[in-house]
C-alpha positions in Angstrom: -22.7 -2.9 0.2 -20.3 -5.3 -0.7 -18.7 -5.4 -4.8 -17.8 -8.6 -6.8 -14.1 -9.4 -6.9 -13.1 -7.8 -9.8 -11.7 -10.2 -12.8 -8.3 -8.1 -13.2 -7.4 -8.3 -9.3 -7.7 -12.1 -9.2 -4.5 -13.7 -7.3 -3.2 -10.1 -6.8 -1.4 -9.7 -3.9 -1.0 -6.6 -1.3 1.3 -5.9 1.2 -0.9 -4.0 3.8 1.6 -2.2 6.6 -0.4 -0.2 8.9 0.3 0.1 12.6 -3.6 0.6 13.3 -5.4 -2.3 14.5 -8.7 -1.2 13.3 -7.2 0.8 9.8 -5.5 -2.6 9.3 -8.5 -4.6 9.1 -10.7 -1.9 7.4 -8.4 -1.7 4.5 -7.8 -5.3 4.7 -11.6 -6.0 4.0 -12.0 -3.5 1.4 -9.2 -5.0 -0.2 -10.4 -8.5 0.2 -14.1 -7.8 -0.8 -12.4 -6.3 -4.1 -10.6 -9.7 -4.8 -7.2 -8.9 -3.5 -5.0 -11.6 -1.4 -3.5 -9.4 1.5 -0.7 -9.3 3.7 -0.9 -7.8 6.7 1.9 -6.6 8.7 2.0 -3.9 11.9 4.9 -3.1 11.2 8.2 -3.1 8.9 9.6 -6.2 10.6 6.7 -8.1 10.2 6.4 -6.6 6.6 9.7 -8.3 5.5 8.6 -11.6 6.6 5.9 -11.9 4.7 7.5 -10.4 1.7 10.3 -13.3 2.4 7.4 -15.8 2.4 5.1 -14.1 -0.2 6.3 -11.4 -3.3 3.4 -9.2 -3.2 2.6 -7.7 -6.3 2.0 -3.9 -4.3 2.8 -3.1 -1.1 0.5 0.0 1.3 2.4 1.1 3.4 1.8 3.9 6.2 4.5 5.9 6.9 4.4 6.2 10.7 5.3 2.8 11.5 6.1 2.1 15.7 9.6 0.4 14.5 11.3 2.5 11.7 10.2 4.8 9.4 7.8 3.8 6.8 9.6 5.8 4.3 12.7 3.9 4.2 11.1 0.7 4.2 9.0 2.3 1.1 12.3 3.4 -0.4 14.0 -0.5 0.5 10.7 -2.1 -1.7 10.8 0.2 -4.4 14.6 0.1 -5.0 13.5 -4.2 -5.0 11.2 -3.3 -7.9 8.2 -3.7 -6.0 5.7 -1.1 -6.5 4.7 1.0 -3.4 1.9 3.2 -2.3 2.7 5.5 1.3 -0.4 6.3 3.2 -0.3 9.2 5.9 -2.5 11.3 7.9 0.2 13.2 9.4 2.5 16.4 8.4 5.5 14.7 9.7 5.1 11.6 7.3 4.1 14.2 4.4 7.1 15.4 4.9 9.2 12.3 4.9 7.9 11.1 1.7 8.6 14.7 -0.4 11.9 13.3 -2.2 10.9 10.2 -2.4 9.5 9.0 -6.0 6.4 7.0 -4.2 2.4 7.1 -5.4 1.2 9.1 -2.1 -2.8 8.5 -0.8 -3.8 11.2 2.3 -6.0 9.5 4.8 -8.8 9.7 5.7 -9.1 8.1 1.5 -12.4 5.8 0.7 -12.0 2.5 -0.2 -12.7 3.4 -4.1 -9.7 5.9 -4.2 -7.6 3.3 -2.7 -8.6 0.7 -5.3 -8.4 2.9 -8.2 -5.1 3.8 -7.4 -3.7 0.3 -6.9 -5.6 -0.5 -10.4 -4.0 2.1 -11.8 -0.4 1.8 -10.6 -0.6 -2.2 -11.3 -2.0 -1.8 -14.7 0.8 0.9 -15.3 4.2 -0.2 -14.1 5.7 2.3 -16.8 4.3 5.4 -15.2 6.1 7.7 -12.8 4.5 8.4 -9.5 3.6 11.8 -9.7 1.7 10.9 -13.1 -1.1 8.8 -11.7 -3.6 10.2 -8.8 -7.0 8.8 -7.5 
């Protein structure tokens, strides 16, 4: 069942950083089918070119990434001023991301948690982290 894009979301851009093949383009759809632009990267590398090419206005990013840790690239963005959300499945990356002042979703997440959260933290720049949850 597919939604409309959603007015506020129009020309929104999201950074998408997943190492998963198959996450990657799940998220990407649900992201797209909600009205989103996305940019998809595999990995930090890859992330940084398209934020070089393209500011996103949010960047996803999952925490295990293959060539560094997704926590400091998280940390690098948000220290830019770009808002960041850290996804993880694993202890090891919840445990990476305690210190760090980051909106946090726990996978497995549905595709409405996912956008509420991004709604929310677009909508409320002013907000600390642990202030909004889906």
């Amino acid at each position: 069942m597919s939604q409309e894009p959603d007015d506020r979301t129009s020309s929104r851009v999201v950074l998408l950083v997943e190492p998963e093949r198959e996450v990657r383009n799940v998220l990407q759809e649900i992201l797209e089918q909600r009205g989103y632009d996305v940019l998809a990267a595999n990995d930090g590398r890859m992330a940084r070119a398209s934020i070089a090419a393209t500011r996103p206005d949010i960047a996803l990013i999952e925490v295990m990434l293959r060539d560094e840790s997704g926590a400091d690239l998280s940390e690098e963005l948000v220290g830019s001023g770009l808002p960041v959300v850290a996804m993880t499945g694993h202890s090891e990356g919840a445990r990476l991301l305690e210190s760090l002042p980051l909106w946090r979703l726990t996978k497995p997440f549905g595709g409405d948690a996912l956008v509420m959260l991004i709604q929310q933290v677009l909508a409320g720049p002013h907000l600390r982290p642990e202030e909004v949850r889906p």
